[in-house]
TIDO-110732 format. One record per residue (C-alpha): residue in three letters; x, y, z. Coordinates in pm, 1 decimal, m for minus. Last residue first. Layout:
BEGIN
{rest=ALA&px=X&py=Y&pz=Z}
...
END
This chain:
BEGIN
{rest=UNK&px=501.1&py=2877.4&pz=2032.0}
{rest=UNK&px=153.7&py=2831.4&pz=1866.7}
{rest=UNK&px=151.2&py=3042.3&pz=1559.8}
{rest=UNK&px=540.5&py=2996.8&pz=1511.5}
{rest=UNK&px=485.6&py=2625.0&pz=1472.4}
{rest=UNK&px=606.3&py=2415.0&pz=1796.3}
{rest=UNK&px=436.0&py=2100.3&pz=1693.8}
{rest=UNK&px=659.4&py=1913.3&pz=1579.7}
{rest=UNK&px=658.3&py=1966.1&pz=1189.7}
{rest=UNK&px=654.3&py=2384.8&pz=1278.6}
{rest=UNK&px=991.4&py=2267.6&pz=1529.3}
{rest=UNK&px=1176.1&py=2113.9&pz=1224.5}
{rest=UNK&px=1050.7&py=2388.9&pz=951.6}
{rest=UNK&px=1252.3&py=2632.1&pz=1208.2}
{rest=UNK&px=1544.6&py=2397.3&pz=1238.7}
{rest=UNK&px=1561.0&py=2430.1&pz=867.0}
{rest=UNK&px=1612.0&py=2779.1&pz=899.3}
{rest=UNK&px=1470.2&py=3003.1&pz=588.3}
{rest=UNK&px=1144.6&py=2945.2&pz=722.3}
{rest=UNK&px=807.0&py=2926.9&pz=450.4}
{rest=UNK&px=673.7&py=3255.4&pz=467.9}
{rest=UNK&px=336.7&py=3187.4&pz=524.2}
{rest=UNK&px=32.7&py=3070.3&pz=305.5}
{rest=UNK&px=193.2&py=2922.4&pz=21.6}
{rest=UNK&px=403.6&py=2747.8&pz=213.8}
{rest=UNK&px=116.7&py=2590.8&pz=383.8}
{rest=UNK&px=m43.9&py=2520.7&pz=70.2}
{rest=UNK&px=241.4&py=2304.8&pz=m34.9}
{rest=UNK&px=296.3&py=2136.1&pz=316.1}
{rest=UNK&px=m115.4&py=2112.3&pz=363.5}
{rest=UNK&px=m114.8&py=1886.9&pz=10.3}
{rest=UNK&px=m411.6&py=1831.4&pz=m112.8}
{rest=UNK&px=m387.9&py=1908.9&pz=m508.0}
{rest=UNK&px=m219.5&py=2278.9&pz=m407.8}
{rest=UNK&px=m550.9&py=2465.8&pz=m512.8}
{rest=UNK&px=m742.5&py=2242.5&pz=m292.4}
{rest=UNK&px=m562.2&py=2300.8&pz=20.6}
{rest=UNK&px=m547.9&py=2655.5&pz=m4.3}
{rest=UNK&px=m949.3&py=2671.6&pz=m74.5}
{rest=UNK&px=m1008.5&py=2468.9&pz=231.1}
{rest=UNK&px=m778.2&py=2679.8&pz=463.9}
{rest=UNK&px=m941.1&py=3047.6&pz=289.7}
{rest=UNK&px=m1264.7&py=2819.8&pz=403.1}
{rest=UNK&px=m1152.0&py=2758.8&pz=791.7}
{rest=UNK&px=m1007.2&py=3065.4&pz=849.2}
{rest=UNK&px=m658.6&py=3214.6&pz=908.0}
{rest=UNK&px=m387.4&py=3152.9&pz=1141.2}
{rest=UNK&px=m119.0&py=2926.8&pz=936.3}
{rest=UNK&px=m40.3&py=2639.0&pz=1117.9}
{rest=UNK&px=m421.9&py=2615.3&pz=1282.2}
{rest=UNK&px=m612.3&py=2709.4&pz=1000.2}
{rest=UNK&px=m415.7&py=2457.1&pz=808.1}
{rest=UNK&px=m499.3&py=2190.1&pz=1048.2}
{rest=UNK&px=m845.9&py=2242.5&pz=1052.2}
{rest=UNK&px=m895.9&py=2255.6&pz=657.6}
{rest=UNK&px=m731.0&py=1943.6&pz=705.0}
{rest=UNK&px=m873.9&py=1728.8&pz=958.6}
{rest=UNK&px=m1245.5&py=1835.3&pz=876.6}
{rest=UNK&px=m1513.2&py=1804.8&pz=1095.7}
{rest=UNK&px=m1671.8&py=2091.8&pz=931.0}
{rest=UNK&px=m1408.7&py=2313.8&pz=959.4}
{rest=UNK&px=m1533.1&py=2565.8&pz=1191.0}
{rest=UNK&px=m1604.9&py=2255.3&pz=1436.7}
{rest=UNK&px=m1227.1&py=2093.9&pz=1340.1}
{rest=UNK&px=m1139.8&py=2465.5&pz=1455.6}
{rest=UNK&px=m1319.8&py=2495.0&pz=1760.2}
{rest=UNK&px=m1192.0&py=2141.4&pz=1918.2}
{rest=UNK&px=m804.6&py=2242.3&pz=1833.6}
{rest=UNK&px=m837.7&py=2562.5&pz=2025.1}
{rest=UNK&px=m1025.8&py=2408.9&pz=2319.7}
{rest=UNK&px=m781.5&py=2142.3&pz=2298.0}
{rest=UNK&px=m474.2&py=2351.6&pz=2323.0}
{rest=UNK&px=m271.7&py=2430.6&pz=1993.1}
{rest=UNK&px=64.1&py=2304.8&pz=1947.7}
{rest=UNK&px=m24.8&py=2288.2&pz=1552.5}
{rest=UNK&px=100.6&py=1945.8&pz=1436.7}
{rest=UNK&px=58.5&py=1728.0&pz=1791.8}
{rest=UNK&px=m253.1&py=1868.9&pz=1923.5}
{rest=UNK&px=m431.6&py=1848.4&pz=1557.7}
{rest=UNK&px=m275.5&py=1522.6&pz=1527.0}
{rest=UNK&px=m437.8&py=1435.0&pz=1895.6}
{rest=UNK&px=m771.2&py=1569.2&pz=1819.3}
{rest=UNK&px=m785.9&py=1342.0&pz=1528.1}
{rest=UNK&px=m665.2&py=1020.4&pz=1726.2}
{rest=UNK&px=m1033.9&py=1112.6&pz=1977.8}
{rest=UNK&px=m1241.9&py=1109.0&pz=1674.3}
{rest=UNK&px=m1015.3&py=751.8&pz=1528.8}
{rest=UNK&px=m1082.6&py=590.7&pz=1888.6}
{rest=UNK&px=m1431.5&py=703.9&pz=1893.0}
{rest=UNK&px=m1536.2&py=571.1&pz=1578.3}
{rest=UNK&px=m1529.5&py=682.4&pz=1185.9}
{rest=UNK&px=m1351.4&py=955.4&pz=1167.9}
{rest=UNK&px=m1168.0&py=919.2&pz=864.6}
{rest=UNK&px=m737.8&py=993.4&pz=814.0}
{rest=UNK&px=m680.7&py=1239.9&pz=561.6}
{rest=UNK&px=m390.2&py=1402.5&pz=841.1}
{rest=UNK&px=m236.1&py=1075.7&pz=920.4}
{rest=UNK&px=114.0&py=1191.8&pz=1050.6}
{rest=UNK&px=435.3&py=1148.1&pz=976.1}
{rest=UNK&px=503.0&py=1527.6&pz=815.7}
{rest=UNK&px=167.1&py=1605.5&pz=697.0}
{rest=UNK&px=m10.2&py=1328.4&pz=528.0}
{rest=UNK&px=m221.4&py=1261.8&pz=251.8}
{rest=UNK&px=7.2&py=1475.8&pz=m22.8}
{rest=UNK&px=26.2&py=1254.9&pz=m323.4}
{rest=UNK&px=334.7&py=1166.1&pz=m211.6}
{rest=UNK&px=240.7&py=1036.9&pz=119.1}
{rest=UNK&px=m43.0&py=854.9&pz=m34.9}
{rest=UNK&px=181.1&py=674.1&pz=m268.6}
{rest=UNK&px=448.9&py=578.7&pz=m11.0}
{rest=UNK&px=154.4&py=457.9&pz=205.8}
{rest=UNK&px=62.2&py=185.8&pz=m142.7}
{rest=UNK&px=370.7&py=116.2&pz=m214.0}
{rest=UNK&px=517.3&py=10.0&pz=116.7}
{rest=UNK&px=198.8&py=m177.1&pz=249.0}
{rest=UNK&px=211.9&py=m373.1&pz=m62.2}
{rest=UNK&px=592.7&py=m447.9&pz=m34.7}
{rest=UNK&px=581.6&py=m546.4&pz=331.5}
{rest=UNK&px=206.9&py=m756.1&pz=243.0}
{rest=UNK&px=401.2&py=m945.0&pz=m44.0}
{rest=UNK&px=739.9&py=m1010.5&pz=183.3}
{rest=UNK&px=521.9&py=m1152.6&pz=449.2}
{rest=UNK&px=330.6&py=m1380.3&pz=193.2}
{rest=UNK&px=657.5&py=m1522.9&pz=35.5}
{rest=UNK&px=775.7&py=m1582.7&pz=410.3}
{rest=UNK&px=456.7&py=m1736.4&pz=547.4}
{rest=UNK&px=109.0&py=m1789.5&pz=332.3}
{rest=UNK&px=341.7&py=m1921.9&pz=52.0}
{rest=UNK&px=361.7&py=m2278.1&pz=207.4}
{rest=UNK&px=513.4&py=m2468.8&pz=m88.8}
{rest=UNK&px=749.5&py=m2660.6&pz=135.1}
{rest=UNK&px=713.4&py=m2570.6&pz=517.4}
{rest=UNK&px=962.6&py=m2321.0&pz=628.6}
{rest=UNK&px=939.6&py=m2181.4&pz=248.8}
{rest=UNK&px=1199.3&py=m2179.1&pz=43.3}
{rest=UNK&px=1339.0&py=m1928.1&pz=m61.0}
{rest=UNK&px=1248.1&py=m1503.4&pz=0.5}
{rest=UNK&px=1458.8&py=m1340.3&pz=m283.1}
{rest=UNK&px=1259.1&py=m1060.5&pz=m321.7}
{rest=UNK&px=1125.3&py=m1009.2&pz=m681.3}
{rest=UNK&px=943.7&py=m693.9&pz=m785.2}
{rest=UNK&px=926.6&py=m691.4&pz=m1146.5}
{rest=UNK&px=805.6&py=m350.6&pz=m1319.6}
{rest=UNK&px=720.5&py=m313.7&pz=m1667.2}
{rest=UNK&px=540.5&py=m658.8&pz=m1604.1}
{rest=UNK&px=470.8&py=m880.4&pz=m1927.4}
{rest=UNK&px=766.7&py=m1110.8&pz=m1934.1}
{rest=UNK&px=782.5&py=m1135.5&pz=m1569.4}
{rest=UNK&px=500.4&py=m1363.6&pz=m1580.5}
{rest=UNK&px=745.3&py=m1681.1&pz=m1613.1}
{rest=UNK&px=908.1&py=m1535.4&pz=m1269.8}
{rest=UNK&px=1275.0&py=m1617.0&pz=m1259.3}
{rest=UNK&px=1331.9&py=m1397.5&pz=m957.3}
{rest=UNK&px=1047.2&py=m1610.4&pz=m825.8}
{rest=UNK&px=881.8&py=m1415.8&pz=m459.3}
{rest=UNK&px=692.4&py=m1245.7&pz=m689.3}
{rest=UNK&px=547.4&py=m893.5&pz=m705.6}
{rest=UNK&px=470.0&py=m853.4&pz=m1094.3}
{rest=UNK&px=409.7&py=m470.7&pz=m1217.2}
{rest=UNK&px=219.9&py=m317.2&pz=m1541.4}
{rest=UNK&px=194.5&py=14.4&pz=m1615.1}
{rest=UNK&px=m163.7&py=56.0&pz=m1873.2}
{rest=UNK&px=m161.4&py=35.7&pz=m2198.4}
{rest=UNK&px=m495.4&py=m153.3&pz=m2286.1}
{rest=UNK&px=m222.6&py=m427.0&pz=m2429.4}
{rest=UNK&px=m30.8&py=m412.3&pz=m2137.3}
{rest=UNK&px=m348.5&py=m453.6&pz=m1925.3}
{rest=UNK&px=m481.2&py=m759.1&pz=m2097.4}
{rest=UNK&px=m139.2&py=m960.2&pz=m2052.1}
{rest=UNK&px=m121.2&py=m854.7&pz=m1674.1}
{rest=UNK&px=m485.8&py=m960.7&pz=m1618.8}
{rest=UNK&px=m460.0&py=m1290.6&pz=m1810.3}
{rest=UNK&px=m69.3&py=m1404.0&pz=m1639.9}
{rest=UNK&px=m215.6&py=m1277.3&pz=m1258.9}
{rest=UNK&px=m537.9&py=m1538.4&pz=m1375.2}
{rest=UNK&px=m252.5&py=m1812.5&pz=m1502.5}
{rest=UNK&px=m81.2&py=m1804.2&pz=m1171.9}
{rest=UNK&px=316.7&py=m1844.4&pz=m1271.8}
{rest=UNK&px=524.4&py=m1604.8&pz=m1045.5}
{rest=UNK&px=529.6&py=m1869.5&pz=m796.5}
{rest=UNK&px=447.4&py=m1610.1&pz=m533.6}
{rest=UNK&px=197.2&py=m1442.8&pz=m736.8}
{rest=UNK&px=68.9&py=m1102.1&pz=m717.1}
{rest=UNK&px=23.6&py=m875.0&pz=m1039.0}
{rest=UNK&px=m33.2&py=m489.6&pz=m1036.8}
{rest=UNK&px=m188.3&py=m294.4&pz=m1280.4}
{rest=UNK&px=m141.3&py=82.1&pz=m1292.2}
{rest=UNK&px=m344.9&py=256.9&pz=m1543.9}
{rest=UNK&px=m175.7&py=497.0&pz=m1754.2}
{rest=UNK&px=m388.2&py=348.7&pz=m2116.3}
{rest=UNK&px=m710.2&py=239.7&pz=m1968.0}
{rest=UNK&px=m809.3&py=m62.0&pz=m1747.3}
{rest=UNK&px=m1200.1&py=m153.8&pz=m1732.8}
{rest=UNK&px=m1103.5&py=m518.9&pz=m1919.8}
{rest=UNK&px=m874.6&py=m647.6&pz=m1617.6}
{rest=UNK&px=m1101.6&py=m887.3&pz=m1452.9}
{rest=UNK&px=m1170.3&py=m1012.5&pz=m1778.2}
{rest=UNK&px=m801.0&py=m1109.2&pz=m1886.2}
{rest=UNK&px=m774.7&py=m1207.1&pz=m1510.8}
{rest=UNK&px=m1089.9&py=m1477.7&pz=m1577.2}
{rest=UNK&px=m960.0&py=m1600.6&pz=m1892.1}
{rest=UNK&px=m629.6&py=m1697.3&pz=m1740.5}
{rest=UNK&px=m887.9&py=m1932.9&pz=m1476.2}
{rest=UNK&px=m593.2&py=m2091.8&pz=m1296.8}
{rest=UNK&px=m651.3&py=m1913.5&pz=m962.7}
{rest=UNK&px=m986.4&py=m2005.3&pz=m1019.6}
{rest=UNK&px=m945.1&py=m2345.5&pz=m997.3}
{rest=UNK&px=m1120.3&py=m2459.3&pz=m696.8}
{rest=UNK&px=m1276.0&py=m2175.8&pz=m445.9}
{rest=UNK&px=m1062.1&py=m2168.5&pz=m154.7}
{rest=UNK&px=m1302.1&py=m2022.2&pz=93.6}
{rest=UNK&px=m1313.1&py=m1700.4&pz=316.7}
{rest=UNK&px=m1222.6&py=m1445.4&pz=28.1}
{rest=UNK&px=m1276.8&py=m1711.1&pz=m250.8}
{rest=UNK&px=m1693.8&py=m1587.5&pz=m198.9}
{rest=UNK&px=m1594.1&py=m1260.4&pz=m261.7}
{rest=UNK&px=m1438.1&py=m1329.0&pz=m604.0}
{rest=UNK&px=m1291.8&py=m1613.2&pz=m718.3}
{rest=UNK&px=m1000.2&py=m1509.0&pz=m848.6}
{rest=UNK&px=m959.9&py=m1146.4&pz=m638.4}
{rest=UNK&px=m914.0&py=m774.1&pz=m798.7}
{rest=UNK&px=m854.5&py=m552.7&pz=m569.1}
{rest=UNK&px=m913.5&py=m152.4&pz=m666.2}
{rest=UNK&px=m690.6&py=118.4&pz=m558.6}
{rest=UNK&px=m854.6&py=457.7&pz=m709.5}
{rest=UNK&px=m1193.1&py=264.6&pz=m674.5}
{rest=UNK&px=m1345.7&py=446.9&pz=m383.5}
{rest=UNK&px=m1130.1&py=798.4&pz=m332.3}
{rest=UNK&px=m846.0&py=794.3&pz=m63.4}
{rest=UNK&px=m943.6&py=931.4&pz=311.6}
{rest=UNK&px=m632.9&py=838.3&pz=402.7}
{rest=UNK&px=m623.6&py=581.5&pz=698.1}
{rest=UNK&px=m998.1&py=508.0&pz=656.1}
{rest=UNK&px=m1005.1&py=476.3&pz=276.7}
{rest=UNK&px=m700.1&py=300.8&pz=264.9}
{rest=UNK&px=m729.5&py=m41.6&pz=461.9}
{rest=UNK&px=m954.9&py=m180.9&pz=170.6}
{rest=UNK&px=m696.0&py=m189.5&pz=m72.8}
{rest=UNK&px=m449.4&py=m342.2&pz=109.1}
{rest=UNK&px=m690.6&py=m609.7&pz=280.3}
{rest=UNK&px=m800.9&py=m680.8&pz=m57.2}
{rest=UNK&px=m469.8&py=m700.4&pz=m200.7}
{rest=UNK&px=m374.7&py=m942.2&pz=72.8}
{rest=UNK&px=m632.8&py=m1173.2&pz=16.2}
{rest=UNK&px=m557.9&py=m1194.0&pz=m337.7}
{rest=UNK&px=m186.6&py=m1301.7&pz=m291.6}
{rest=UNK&px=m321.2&py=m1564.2&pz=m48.2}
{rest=UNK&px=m573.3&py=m1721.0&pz=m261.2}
{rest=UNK&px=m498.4&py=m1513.9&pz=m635.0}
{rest=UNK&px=m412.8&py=m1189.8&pz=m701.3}
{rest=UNK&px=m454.5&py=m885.3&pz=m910.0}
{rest=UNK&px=m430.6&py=m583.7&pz=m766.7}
{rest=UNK&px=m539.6&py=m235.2&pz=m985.1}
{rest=UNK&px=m463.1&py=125.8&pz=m971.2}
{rest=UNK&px=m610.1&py=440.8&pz=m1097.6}
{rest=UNK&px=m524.1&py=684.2&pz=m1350.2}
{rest=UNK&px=m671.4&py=1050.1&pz=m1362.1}
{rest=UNK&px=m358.1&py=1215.4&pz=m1460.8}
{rest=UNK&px=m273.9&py=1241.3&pz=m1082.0}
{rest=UNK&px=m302.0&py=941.2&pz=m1012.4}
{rest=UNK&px=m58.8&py=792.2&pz=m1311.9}
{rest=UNK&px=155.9&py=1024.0&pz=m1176.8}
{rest=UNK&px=175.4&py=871.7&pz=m837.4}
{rest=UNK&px=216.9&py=521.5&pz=m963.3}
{rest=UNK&px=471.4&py=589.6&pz=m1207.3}
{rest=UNK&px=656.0&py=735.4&pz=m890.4}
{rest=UNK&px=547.9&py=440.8&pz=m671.1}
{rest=UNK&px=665.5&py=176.0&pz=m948.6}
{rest=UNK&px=1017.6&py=364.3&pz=m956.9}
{rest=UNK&px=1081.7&py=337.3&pz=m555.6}
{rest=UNK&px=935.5&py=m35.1&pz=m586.3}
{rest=UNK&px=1271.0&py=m96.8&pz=m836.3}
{rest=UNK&px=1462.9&py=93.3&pz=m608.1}
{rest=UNK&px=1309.6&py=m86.6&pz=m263.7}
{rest=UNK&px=1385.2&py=m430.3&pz=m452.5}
{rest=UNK&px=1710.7&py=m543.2&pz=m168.1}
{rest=UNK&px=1521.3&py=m402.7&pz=85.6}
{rest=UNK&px=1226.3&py=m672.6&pz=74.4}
{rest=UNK&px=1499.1&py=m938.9&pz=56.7}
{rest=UNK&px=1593.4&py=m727.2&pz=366.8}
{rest=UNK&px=1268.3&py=m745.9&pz=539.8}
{rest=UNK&px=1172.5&py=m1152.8&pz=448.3}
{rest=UNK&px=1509.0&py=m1283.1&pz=597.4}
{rest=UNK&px=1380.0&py=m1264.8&pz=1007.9}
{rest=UNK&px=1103.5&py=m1446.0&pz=898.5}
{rest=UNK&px=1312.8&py=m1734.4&pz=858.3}
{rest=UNK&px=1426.2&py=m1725.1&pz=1263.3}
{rest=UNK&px=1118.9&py=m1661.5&pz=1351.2}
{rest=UNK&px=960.7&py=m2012.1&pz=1153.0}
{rest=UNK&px=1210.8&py=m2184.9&pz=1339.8}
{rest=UNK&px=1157.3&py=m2050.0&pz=1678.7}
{rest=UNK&px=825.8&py=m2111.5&pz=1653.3}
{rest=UNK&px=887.4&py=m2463.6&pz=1592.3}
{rest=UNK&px=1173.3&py=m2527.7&pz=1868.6}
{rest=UNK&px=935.1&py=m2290.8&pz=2074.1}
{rest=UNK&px=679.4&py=m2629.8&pz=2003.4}
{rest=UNK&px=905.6&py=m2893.4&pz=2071.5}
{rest=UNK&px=1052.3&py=m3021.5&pz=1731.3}
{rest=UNK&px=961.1&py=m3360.3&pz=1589.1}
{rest=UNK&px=730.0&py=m3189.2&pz=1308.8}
{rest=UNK&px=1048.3&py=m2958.7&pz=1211.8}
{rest=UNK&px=1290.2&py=m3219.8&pz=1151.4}
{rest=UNK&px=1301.1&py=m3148.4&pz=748.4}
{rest=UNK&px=1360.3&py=m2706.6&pz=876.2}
{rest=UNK&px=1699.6&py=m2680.3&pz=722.8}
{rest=UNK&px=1731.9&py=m2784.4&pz=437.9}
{rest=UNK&px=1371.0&py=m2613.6&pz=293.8}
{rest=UNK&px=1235.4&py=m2822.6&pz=26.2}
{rest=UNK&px=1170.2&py=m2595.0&pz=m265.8}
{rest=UNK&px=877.7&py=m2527.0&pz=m400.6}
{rest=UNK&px=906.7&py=m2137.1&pz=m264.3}
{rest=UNK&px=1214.2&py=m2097.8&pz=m499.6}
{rest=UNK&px=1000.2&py=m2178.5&pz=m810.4}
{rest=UNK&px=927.4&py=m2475.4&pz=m1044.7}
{rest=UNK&px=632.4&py=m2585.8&pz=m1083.8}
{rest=UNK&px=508.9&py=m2893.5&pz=m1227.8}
{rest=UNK&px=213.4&py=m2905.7&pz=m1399.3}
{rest=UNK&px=m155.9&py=m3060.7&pz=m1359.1}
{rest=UNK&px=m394.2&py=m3097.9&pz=m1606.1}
{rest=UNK&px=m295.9&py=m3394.1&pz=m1797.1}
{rest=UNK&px=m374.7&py=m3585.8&pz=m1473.9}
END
């Protein structure tokens, strides 16, 4: 057909070592496709700086009123929904400051839809809303799909930061990302397969980016989840247990503050580390763009001993020693 082309890319590569795999006993199959996942983490490693760079961009861009955009196609796609989607509950972030954009749609969220992932019109549409600071995001394993290629192209010229994630260090797209993220995953266990390896290394570098980003802009407090939502039992009772864990604070204690609070991990929180009430909490929090370190400090005299901002991160804060 005149249609079709020929792609050339690591993952369309026949994999040497895995031609026998249909004859193998099924742990000799597992096995296999272990022993290849084993490479996608330190290919992922090996474009932390370059990722390092995209998050700081990233994080700017949020804070001057930016947003960020996926774009991604079957597999790719799929993942940036599931990205996107997974960070309103773990960090309370704002509807459409990460937005997934999917060829196809909602109904190619289920389905393969045919052609869309070749539709560059589509991406160039799907990418219309972006505005100078933007962050736009490209995912293709081949580092060719023609709706990544429309979306990308469209953003540059709105002026937004683009980025490719590919698992292609020759990526054809690369020509229009500011940022190229490009783990050297091969070939695939079974040829052209990008669900496995080139897949793993796009949901490491997505999860990455996008908790990297909320940590910076302040979403946690030491390692935990302290913009996390409430929305079942498990995630009520996981709230009482940060509060536990961050201020040393009994139950009773930790219960009457989230009550004074509203409900409210935060505001709680900082009433807890630094004694005072619920609303001074609030307004502390807001004035230092929602970060409970910075308005922490602000609160109390931040320790000269870095053992003492150790124990206050592990529960053992002067307040509750």
């Amino acid at each position: 057909m005149s249609s079709d082309v020929s792609v050339s890319a690591p993952t369309e590569e026949r994999h040497p070592g895995t031609t026998s795999i249909d004859t193998e006993a099924t742990l000799g199959i597992l096995r296999l496709l272990n022993d290849d996942d084993a490479l996608v983490a330190p290919a992922v490693a090996e474009v932390l700086p370059e990722l390092a760079r995209l998050v700081d961009r990233a994080v700017d861009a949020i804070r001057a009123g930016g947003t960020v955009h996926y774009f991604g196609a079957g597999t790719s796609g799929r993942l940036a929904v599931l990205d996107a989607a997974e960070l309103l509950p773990t960090f309370n972030a704002p509807d459409g400051l990460f937005v997934a954009h999917h060829a196809g749609g909602l109904g190619a969220l289920l389905k393969a839809v045919e052609n869309v992932e070749d539709d560059e019109d589509g991406g160039r549409a799907e990418a219309a809303s972006l505005r100078p600071g933007d962050i736009a995001i490209g995912l293709t394993a081949s580092g060719r799909t023609p709706y990544v290629g429309g979306a990308l192209q469209r953003a540059r010229e709105a002026g937004a930061v683009t980025a490719l994630v590919t698992s292609n260090p020759q990526a054809e797209l690369a020509a229009y990302a500011d940022h190229v993220l490009a783990p050297r995953t091969g070939p695939e266990v079974l040829t052209g397969s990008t669900r496995l390896k080139a897949g793993t290394a796009q949901k490491l570098i997505l999860n990455s980016f996008s908790t990297a980003v909320m940590i910076r802009l302040g979403r946690t407090w030491s390692n935990l989840m302290v913009d996390v939502v409430a929305t079942n039992a498990k995630l009520r009772g996981r709230v009482v247990r940060i509060l536990q864990e961050a201020s040393g604070a009994g139950d009773a204690e930790v219960r009457a503050a989230l009550e004074q609070a509203g409900g409210e991990l935060k505001p709680a929180l900082l009433a807890l580390l630094a004694s005072v009430d619920a609303a001074s909490a609030r307004s502390a929090i807001a004035e230092h763009h929602g970060s409970v370190t910075q308005a922490l400090a602000a609160l109390t005299a931040a320790p000269a001993d870095p053992s003492q901002r150790h124990a206050v991160q592990n529960g053992t804060s002067p307040n509750h020693a």
